[in-house]
DSSP file (Angstrom, degrees, kcal/mol; ACC not computed):
  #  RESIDUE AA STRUCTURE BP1 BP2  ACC     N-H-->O    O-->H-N    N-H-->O    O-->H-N    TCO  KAPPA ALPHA  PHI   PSI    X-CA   Y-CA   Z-CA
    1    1 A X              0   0    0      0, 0.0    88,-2.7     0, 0.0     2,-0.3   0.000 360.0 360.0 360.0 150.2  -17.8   -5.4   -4.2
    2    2 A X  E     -AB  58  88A   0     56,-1.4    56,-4.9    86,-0.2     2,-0.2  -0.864 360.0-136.3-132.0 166.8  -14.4   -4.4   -2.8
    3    3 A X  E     -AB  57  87A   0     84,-2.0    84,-1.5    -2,-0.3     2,-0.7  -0.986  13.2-168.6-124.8 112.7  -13.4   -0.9   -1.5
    4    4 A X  E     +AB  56  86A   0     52,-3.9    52,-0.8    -2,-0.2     2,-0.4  -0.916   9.9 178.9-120.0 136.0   -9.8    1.1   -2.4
    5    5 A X  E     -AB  55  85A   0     80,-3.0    80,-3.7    -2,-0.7     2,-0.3  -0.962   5.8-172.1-136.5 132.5   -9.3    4.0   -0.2
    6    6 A X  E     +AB  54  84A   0     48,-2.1    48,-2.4    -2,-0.4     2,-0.3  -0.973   6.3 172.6-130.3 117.9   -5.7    6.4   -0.7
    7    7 A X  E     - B   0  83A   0     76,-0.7    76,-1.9    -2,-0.3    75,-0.6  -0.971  11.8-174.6-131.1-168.6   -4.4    8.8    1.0
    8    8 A X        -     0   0    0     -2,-0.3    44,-1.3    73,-0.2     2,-0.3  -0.984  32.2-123.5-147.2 162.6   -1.4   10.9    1.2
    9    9 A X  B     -D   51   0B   0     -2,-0.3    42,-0.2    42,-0.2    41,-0.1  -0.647  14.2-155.5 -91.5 159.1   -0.1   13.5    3.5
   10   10 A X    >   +     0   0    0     40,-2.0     3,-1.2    -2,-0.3     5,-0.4   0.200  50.6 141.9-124.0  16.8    0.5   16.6    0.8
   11   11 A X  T 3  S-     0   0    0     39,-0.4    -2,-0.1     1,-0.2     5,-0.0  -0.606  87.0 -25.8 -27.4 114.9    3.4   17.8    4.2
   12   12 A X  T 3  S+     0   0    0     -2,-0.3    -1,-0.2     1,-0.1    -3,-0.0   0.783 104.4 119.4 112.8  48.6    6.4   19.2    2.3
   13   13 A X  S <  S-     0   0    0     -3,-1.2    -1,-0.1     2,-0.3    -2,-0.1   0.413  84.6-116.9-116.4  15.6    5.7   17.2   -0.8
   14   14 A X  S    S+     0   0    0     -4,-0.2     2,-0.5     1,-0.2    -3,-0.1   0.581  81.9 105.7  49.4  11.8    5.3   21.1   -2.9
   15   15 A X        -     0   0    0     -5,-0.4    -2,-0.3    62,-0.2    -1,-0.2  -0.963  53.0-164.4-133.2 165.8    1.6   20.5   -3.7
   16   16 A X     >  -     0   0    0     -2,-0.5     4,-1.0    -3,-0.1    -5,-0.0  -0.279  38.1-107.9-104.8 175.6   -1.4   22.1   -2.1
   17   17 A X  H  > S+     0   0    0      2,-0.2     4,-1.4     3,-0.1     5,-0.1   0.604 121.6  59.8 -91.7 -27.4   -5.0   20.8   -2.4
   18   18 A X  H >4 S+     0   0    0      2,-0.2     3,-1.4     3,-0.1     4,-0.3   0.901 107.5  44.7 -29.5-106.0   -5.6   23.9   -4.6
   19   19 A X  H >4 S+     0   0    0      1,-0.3     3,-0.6     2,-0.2     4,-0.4   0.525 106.1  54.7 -11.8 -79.3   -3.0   22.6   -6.8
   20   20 A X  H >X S+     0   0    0     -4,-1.0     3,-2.5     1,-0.3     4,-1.8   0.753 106.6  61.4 -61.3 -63.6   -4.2   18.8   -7.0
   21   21 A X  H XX S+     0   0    0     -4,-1.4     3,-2.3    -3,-1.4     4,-1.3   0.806 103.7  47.1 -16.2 -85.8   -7.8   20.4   -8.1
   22   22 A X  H <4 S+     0   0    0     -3,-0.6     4,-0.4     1,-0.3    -1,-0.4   0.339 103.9  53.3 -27.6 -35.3   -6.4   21.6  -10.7
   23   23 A X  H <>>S+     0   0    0     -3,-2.5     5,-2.0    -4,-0.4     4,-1.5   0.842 120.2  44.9 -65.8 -61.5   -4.5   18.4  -11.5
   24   24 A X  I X<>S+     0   0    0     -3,-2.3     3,-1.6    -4,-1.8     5,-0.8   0.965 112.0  43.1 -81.6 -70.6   -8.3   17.0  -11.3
   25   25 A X  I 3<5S+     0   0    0     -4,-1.3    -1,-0.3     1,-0.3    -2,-0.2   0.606 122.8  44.8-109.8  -8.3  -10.3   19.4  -13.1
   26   26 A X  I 345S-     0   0    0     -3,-0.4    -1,-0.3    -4,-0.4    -2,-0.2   0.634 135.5 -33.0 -65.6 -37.7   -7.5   19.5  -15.9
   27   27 A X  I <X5S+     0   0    0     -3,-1.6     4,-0.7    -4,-1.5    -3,-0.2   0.226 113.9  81.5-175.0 -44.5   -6.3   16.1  -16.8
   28   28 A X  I  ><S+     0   0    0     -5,-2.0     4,-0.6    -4,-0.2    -4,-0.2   0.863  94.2  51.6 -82.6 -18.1   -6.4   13.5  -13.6
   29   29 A X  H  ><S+     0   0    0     -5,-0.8     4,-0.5    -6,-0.4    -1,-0.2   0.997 101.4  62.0 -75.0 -46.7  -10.8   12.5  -14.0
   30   30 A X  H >4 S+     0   0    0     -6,-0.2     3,-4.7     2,-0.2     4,-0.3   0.935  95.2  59.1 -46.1 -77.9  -10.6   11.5  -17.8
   31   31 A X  H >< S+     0   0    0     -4,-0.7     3,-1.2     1,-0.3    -1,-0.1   0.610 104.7  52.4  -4.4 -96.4   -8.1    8.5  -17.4
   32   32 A X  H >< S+     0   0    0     -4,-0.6     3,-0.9     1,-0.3    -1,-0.3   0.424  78.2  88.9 -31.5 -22.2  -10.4    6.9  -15.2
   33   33 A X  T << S+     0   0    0     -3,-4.7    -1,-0.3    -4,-0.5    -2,-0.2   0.841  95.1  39.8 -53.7 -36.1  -13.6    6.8  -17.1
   34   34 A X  T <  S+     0   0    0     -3,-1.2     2,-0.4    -4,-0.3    -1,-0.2   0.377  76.0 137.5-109.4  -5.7  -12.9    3.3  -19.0
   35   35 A X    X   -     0   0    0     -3,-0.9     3,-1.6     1,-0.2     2,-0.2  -0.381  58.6-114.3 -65.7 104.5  -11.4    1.5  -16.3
   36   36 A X  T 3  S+     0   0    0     -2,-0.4    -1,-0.2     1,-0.3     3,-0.1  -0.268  87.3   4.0 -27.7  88.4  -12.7   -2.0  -16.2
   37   37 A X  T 3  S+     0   0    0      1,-0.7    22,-3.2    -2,-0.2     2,-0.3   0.094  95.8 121.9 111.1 -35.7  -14.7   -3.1  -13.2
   38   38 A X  E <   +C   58   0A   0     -3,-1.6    -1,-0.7    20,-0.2    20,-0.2  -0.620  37.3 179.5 -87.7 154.8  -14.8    0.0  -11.7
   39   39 A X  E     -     0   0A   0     18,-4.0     2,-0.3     1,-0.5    19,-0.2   0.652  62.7 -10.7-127.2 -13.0  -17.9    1.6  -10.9
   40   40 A X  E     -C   57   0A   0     17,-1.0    17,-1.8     2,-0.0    -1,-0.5  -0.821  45.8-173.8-164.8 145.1  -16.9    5.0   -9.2
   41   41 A X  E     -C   56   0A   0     -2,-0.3     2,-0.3    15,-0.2    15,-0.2  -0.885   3.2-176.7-118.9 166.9  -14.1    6.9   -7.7
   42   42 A X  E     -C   55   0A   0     13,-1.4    13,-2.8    -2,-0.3     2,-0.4  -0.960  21.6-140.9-142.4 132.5  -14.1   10.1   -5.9
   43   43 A X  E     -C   54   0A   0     -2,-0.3    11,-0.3    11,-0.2     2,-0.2  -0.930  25.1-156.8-111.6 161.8  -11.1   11.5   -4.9
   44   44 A X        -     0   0    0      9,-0.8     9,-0.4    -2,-0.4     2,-0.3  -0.699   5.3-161.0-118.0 154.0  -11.5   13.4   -1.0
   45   45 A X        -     0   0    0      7,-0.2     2,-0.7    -2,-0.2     7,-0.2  -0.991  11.5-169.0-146.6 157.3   -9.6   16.0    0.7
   46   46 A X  B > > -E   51   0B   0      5,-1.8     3,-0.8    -2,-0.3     5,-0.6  -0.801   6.4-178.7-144.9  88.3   -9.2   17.1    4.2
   47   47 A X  G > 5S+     0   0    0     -2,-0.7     3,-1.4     1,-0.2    -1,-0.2   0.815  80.4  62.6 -84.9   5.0   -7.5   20.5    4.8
   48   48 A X  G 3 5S+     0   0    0      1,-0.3    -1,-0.2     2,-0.1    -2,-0.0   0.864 115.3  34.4 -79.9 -13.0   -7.4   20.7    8.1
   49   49 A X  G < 5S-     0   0    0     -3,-0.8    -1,-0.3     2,-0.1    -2,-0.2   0.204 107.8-121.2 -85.3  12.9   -5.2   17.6    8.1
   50   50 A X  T < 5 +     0   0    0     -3,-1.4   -40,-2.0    -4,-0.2   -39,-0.4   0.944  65.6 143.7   0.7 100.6   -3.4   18.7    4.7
   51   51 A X  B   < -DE   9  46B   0     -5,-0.6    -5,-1.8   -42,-0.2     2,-0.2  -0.936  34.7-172.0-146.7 147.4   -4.7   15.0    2.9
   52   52 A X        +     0   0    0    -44,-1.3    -7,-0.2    -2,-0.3     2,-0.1  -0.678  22.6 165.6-161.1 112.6   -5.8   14.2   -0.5
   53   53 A X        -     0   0    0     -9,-0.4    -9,-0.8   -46,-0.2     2,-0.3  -0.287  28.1-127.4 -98.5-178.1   -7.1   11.0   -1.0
   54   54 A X  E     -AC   6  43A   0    -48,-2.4   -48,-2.1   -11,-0.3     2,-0.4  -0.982   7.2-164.5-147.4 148.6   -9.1    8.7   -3.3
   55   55 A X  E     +AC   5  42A   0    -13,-2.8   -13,-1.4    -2,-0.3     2,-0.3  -0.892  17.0 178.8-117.6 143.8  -12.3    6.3   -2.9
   56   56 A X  E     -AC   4  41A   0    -52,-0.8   -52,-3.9    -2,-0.4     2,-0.2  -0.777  20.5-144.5-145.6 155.8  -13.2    3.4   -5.7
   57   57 A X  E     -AC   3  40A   0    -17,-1.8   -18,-4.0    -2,-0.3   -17,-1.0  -0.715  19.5-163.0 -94.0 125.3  -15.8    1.0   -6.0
   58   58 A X  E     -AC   2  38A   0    -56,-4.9   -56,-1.4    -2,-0.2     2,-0.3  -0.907  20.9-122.9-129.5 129.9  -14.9   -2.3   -7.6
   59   59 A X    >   -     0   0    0    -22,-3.2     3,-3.7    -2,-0.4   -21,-0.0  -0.541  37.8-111.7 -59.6 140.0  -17.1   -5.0   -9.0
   60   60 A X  T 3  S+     0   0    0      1,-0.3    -1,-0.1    -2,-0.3    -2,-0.0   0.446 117.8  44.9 -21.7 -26.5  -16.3   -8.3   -7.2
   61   61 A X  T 3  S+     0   0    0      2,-0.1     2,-1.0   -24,-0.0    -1,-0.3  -0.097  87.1 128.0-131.7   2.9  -14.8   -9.9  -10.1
   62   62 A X    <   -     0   0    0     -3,-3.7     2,-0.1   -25,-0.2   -25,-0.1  -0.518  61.6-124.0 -93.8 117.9  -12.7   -6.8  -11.0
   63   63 A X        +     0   0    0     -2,-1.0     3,-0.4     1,-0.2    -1,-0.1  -0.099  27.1 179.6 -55.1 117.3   -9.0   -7.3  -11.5
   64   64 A X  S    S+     0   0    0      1,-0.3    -1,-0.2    -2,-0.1    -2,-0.1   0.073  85.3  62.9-112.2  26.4   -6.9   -4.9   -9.1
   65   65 A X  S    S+     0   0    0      2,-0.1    -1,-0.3     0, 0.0     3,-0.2   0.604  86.3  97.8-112.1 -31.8   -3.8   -6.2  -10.4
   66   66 A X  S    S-     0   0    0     -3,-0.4     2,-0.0     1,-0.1     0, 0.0   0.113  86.8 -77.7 -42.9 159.4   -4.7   -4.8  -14.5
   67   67 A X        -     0   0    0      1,-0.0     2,-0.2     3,-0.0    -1,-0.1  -0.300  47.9-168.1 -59.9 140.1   -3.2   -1.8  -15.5
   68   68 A X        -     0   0    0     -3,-0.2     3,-0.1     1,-0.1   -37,-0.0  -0.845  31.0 -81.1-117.5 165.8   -4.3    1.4  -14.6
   69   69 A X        -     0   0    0     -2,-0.2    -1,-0.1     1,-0.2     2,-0.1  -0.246  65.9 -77.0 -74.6 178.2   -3.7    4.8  -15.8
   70   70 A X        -     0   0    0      1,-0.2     2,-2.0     2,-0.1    -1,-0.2  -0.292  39.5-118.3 -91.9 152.8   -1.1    6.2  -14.7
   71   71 A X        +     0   0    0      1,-0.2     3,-0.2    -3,-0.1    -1,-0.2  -0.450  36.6 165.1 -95.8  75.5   -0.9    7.7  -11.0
   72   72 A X  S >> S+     0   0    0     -2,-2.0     4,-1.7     1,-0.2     3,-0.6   0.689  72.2  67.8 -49.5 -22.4   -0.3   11.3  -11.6
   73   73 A X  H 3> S+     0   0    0      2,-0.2     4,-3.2     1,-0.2     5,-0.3   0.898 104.9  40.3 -64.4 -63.2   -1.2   11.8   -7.9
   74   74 A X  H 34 S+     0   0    0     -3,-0.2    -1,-0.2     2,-0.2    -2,-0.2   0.427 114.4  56.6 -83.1  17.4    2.0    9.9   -6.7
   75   75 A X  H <4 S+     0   0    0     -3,-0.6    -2,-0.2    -4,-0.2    -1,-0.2   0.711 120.6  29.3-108.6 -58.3    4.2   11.8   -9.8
   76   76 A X  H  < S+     0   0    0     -4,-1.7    -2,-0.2     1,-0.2    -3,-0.2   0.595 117.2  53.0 -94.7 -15.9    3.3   15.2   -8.6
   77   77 A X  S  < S-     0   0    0     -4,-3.2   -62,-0.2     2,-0.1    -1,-0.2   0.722 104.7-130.8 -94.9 -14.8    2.8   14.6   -4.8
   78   78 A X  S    S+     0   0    0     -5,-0.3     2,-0.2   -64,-0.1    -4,-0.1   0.281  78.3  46.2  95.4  -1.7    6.7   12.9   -4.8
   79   79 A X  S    S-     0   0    0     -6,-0.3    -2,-0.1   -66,-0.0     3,-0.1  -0.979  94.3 -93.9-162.4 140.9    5.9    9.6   -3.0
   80   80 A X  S    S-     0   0    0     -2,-0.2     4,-0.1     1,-0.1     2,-0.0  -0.229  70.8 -66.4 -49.7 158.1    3.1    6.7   -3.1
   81   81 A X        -     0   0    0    -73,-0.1   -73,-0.2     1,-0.1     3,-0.1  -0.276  31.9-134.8 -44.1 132.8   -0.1    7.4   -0.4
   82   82 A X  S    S+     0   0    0    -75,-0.6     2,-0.4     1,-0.2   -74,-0.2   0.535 101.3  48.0 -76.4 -18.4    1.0    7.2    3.4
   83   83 A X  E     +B    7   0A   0    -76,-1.9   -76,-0.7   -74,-0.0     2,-0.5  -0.829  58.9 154.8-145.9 108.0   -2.4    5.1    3.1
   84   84 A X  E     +B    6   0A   0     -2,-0.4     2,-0.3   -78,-0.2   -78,-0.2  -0.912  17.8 166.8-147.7 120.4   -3.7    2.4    0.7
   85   85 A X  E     -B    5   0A   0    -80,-3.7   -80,-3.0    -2,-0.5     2,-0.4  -0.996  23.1-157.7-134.4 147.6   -6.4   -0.2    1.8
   86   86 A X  E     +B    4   0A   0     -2,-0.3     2,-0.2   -82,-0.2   -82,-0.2  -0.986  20.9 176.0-120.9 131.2   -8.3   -2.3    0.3
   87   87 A X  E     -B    3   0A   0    -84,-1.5   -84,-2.0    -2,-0.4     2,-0.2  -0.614  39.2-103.1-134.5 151.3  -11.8   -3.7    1.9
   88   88 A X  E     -B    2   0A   0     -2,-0.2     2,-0.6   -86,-0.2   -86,-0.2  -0.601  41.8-129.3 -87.6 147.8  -15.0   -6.0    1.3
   89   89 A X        -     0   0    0    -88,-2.7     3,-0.1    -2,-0.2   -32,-0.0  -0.898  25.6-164.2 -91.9 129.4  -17.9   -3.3    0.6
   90   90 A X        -     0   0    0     -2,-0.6    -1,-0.2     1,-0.1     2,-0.0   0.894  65.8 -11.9 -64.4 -95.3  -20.9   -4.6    3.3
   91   91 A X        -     0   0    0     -3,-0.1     2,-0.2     2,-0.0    -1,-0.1   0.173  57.7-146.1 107.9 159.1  -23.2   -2.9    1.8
   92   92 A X        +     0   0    0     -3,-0.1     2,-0.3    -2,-0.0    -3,-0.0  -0.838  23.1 166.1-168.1 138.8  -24.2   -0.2   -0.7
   93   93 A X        -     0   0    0     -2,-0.2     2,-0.5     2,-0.0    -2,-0.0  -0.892  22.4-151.3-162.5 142.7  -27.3    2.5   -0.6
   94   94 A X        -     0   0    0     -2,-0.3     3,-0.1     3,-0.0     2,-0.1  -0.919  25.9-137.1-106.0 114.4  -28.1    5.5   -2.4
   95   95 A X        -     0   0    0     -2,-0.5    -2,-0.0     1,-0.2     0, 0.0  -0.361  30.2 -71.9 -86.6 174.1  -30.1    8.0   -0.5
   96   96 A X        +     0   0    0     -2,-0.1     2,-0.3     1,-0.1    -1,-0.2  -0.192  69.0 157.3 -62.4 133.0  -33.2   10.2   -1.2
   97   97 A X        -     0   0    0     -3,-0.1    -1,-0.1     1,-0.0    -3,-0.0  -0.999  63.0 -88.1-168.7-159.8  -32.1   12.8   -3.3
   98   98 A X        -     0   0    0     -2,-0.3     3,-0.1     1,-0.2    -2,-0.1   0.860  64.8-128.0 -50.3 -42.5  -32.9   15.5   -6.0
   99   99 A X  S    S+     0   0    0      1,-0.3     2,-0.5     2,-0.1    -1,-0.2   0.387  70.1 119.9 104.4   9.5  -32.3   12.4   -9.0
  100  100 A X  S    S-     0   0    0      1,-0.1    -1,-0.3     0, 0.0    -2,-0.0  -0.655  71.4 -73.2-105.2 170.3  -30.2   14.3  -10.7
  101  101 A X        -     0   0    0     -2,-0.5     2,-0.2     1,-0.1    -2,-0.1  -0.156  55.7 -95.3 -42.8 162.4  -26.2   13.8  -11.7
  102  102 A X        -     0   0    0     -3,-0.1     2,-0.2     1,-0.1    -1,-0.1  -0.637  38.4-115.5 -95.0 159.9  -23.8   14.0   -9.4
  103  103 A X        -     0   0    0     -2,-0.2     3,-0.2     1,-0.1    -1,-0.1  -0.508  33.9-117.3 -87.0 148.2  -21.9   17.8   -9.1
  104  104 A X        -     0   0    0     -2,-0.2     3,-0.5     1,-0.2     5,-0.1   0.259  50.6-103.8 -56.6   5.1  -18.3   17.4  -10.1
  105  105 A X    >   -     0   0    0      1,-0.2     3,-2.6     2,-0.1     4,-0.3   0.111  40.7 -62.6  96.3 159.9  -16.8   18.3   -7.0
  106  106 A X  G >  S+     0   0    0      1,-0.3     3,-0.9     2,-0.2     6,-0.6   0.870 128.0  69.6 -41.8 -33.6  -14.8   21.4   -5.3
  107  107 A X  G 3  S+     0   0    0     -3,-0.5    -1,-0.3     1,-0.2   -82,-0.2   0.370 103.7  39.8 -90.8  19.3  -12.3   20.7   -8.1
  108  108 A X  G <  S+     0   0    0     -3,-2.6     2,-0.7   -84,-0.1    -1,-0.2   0.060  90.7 108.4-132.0   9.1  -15.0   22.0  -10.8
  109  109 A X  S X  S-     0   0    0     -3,-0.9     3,-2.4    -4,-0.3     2,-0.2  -0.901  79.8-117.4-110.6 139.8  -16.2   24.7   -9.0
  110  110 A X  T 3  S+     0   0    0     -2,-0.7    -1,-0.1     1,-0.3    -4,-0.0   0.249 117.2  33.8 -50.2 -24.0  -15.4   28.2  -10.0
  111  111 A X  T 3  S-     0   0    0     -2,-0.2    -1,-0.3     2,-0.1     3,-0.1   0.699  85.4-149.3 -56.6 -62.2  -13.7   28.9   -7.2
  112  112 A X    <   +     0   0    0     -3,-2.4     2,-0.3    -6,-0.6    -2,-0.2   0.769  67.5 127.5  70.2  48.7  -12.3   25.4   -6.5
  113  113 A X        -     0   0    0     -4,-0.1     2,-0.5    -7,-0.1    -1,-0.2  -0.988  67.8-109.9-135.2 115.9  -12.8   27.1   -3.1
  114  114 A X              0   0    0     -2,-0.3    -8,-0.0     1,-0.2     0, 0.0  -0.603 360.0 360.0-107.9 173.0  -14.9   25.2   -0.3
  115  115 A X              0   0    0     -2,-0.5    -1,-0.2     0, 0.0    -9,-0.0   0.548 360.0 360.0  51.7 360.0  -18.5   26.5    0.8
């Protein structure tokens, strides 16, 4: 498994992590469902740093040169991520929990405000 981790500073770029939710809970999560090889992404945010990043999970064998949809993230933030690595996954564990789906995130929550 390989590991791709994004971020971007959202400094003076005109969007907010508000905003970029919105992006998300609107249009930027569909794209991604069909994508070949991947097995999850998450995107993260950090406001005390203003950051809004992204995680995916890649099968071993998955090409991370094929097309992807298109990076609305770097269209609306004005510049590619200040931060893009890619990494061997060690490891991989799912801890105890309820067994139910995972929640859609901050950017689905009524608020889009967190806790």
């Amino acid at each position: 498994m390989k590991a791709t981790i994004v971020w971007w500073d959202l400094a003076g770029s005109g969007q907010t992590i508000d905003s970029l939710r919105v992006y998300l809970r609107d249009e930027g999560v569909e794209p991604w469902t069909e994508v070949p090889g991947m097995r999850l992404k998450f995107w993260i945010s950090d406001p005390a740093t203003d950051r809004w990043g992204a995680v995916m999970l890649w099968d071993s064998d998955a090409d991370l040169t094929a097309p992807m949809p298109p990076n609305r993230a770097t269209e609306l933030i004005g510049r590619p991520p200040a931060v893009r690595m890619v990494s061997d996954v060690e490891a991989v564990v799912e801890g105890a929990h309820s067994g139910g789906p995972l929640e859609g995130g901050l950017a689905y929550d009524a608020a889009g405000k967190a806790p």
